[in-house]
Each structure stands twice: as structure tokens, then as C-alpha cells.
C-alpha positions in Angstrom: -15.1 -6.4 -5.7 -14.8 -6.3 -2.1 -11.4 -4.1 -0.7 -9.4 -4.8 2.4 -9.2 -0.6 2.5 -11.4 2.5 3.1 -10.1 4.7 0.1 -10.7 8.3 0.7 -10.3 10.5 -2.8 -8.2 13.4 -2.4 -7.8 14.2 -6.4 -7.4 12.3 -9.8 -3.9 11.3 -9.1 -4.2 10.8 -5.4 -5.4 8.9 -2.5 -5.9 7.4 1.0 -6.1 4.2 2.1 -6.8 3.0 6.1 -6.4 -0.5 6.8 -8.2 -1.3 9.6 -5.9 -3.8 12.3 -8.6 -6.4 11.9 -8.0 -6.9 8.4 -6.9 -10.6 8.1 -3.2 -11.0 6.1 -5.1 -13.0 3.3 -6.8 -9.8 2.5 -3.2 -8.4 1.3 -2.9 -10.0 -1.9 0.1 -9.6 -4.2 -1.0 -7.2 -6.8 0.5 -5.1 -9.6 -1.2 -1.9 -11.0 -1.6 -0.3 -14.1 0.0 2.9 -13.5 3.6 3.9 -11.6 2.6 5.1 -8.1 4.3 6.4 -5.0 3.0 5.3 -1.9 3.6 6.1 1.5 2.3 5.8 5.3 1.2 8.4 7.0 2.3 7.6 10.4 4.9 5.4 11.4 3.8 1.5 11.3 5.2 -1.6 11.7 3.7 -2.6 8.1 5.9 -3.4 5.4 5.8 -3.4 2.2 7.7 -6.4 -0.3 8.4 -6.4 -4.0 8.4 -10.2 -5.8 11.5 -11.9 -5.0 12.6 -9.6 -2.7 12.8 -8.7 1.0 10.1 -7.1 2.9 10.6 -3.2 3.3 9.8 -0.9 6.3 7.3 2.1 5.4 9.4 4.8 6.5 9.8 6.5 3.3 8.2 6.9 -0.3 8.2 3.8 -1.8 8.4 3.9 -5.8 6.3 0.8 -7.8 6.5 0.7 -11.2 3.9 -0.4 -13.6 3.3 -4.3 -14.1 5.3 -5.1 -10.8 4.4 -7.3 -8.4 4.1 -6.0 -4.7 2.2 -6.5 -1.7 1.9 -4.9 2.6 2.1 -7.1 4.9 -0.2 -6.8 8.3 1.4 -5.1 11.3 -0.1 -4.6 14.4 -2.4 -1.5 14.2 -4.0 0.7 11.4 -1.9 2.1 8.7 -3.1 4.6 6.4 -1.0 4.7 3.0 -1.1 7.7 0.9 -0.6 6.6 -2.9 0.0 9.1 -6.0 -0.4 8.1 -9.2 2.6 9.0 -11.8 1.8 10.5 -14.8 
């Protein structure tokens, strides 16, 4: 399966992700995961971040997702590099 990410590993319950500014919007599919995670940019971005039925979000803070919801970013203008944690 191709990724619209480079993922770098930083443990088991943690990682980076850079999405590159050329990475076309259909890339950023809606998604849900099996775990609850905790993501957040690593620099300031003008990215955001939407849950189903709900408005998009700025990433200026930790954003909580729960397992089994539905969630996607949406493409700003430059790179953004996310850094997720897994909740266990």
C-alpha cells in the first residue's frame, strides 16, 4: 500500500509523519484507526484536521481520536510533520 507520508519510528507507541506540500488532497483519505492516538504538528501549519460530521480543526494543539472514528487532514500550503502516539 502506497502512503501519502514518510513515517519515521521513534518507538512502539510513537511516530512521525512529514507530508510533503506536493502531496495531492486525494491522498488524504478519511480513515479511522484501530487504536486511540494523539496526534499533533510539530510546527505551526495551516493544515487542519476534521472529524466526520464535523468542522475542520486547526493543528495547534493535541488532537485526541478515538478508536473506530472517522477523521481526516486536509492539505495546507507547505509540509507538516504530525507527531502521533498511540494510547494504550
Amino acid at each position: 500500500m502506497v502512503v501519502p507520508y514518510d513515517e519515521l519510528v521513534i518507538s512502539n507507541d510513537e511516530v512521525k509523519r512529514t507530508f510533503s506540500e506536493n502531496v495531492e488532497s486525494d491522498e488524504l483519505k478519511w480513515h479511522w484507526d484501530e487504536e486511540d492516538r494523539i496526534i499533533e504538528s510539530m510546527k505551526e501549519t495551516n493544515w487542519t484536521f476534521q472529524f466526520d460530521n464535523q468542522l475542520p480543526i486547526k493543528l495547534d494543539r493535541p488532537i485526541e481520536i478515538k478508536k473506530g472514528v472517522w477523521h481526516r487532514l486536509i492539505k495546507g500550503d507547505s509540509e507538516v510533520i504530525i507527531k502521533i502516539r498511540r494510547i494504550v
